[in-house]
C-alpha positions as CSV (number, residue, x, y, z in Angstrom):
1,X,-5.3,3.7,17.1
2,X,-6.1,6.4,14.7
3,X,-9.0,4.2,12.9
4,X,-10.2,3.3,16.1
5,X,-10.8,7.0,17.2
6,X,-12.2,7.8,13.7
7,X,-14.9,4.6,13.3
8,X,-16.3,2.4,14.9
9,X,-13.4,-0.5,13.2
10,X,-10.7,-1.6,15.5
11,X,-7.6,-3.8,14.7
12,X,-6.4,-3.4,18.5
13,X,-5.3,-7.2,19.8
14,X,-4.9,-7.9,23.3
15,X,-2.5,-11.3,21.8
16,X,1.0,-9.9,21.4
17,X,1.3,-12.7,18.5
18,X,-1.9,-12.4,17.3
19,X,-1.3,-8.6,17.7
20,X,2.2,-8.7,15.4
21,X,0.6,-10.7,12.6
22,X,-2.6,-8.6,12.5
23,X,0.0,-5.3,12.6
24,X,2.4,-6.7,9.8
25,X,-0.3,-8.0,7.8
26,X,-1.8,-4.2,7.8
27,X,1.7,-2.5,7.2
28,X,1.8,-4.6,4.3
29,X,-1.5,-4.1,2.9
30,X,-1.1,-0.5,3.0
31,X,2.3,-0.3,1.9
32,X,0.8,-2.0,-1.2
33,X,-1.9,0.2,-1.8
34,X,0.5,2.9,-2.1
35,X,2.4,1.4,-4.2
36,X,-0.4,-0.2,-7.0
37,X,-2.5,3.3,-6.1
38,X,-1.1,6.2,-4.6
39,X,2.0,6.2,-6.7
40,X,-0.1,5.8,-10.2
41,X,-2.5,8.7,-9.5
42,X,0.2,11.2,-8.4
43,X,2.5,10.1,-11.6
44,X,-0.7,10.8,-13.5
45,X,-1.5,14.1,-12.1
46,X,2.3,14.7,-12.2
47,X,3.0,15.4,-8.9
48,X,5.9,12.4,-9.4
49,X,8.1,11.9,-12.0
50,X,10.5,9.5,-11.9
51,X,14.3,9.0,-12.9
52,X,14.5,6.2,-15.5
53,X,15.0,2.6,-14.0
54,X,18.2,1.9,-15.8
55,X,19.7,5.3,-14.3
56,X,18.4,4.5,-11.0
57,X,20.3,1.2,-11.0
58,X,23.3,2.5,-12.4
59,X,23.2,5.2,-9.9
60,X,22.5,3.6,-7.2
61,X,25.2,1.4,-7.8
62,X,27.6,4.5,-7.8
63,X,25.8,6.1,-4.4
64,X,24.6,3.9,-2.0
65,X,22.3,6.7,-0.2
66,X,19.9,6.6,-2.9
67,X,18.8,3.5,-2.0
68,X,18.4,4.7,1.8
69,X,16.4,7.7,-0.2
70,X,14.5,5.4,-1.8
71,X,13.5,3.7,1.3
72,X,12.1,6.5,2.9
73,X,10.3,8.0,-0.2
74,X,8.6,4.3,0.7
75,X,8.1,5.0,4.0
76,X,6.6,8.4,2.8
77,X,4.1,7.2,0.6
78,X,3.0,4.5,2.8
79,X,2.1,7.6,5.2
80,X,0.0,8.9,2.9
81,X,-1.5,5.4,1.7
82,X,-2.4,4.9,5.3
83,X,-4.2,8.1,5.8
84,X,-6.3,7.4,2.3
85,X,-7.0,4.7,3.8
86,X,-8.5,5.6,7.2
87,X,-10.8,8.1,4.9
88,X,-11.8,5.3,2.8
89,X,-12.4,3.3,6.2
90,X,-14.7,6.0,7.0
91,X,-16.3,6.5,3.8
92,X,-17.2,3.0,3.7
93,X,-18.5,3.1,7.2
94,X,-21.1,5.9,6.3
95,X,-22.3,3.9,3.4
96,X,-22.8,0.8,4.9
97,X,-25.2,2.6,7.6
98,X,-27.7,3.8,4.1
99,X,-26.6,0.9,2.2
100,X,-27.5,-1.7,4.5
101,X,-26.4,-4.8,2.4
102,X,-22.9,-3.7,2.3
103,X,-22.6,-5.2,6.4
104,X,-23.4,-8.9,5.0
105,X,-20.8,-8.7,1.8
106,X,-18.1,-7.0,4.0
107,X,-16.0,-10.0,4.4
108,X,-16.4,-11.0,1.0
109,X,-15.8,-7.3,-0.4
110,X,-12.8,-7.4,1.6
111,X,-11.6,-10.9,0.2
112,X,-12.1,-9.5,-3.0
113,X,-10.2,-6.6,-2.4
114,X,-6.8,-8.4,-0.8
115,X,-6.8,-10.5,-3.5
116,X,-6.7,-8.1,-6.2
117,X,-4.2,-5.7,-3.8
118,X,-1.7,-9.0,-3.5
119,X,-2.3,-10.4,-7.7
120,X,-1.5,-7.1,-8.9
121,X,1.4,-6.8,-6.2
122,X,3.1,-10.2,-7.7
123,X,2.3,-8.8,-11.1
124,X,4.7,-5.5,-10.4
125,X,7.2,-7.2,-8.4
126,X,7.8,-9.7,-11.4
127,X,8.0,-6.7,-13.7
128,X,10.5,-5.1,-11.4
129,X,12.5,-8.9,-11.7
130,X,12.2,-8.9,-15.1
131,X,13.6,-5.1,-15.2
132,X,16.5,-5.9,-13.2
133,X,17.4,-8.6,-15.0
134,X,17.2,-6.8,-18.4
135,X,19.1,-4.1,-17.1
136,X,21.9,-6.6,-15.7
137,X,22.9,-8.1,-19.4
């Protein structure tokens, strides 16, 4: 809704089905983009710092709620991911007006884009496989 007000993109579906793919699918792209992103440049401009993996398992096996924390410091960040986002919507909108070949490469751009969002997502979750199972030995 929010993009829609903002630019002239719109993700709105009148298909319920159609509608619950198209909304999953862009939950999930933005919960990524926080997560290969958001969460790097705040560690690096040290607005983050993490606990050490190994204590978070071993705490989280002692308290429960962390997980539920961790959850929504997920939910958080995919907050701000989304609003990034609808800027970056935006921006890209006013440069496609003065750059005028950026309307015929859209889709590819965009193809592009997913692909490296979801290759570098399977990259960090089998990091974070490989981390569990180090830490379970």
């Amino acid at each position: 809704m929010i993009l829609n007000k903002l630019t002239s993109y719109s993700f709105i579906q009148d298909d319920i089905i159609i509608g619950a793919f198209t909304y999953y699918f862009i939950g999930l792209i933005i919960s990524r983009f926080g997560s290969l992103v958001i969460e790097p440049i705040l560690k690096k401009v040290s607005l983050l710092k993490f606990a050490d993996y190994t204590d978070f398992i071993s705490a989280s096996k002692k308290d429960s709620s962390i997980e539920i924390f961790s959850e929504i410091n997920n939910m958080y960040r995919s907050f701000v991911s989304m609003f990034i986002l609808f800027i970056l919507f935006k921006l890209y909108e006013l440069l496609s007006f003065k750059f005028l070949f950026l309307n015929s490469w859209s889709l590819y751009i965009l193809i592009l884009l997913l692909l490296l969002i979801f290759l570098l997502s399977y990259k960090k979750q089998t990091e974070y496989i490989k981390r569990r199972i180090s830490v379970s030995k």
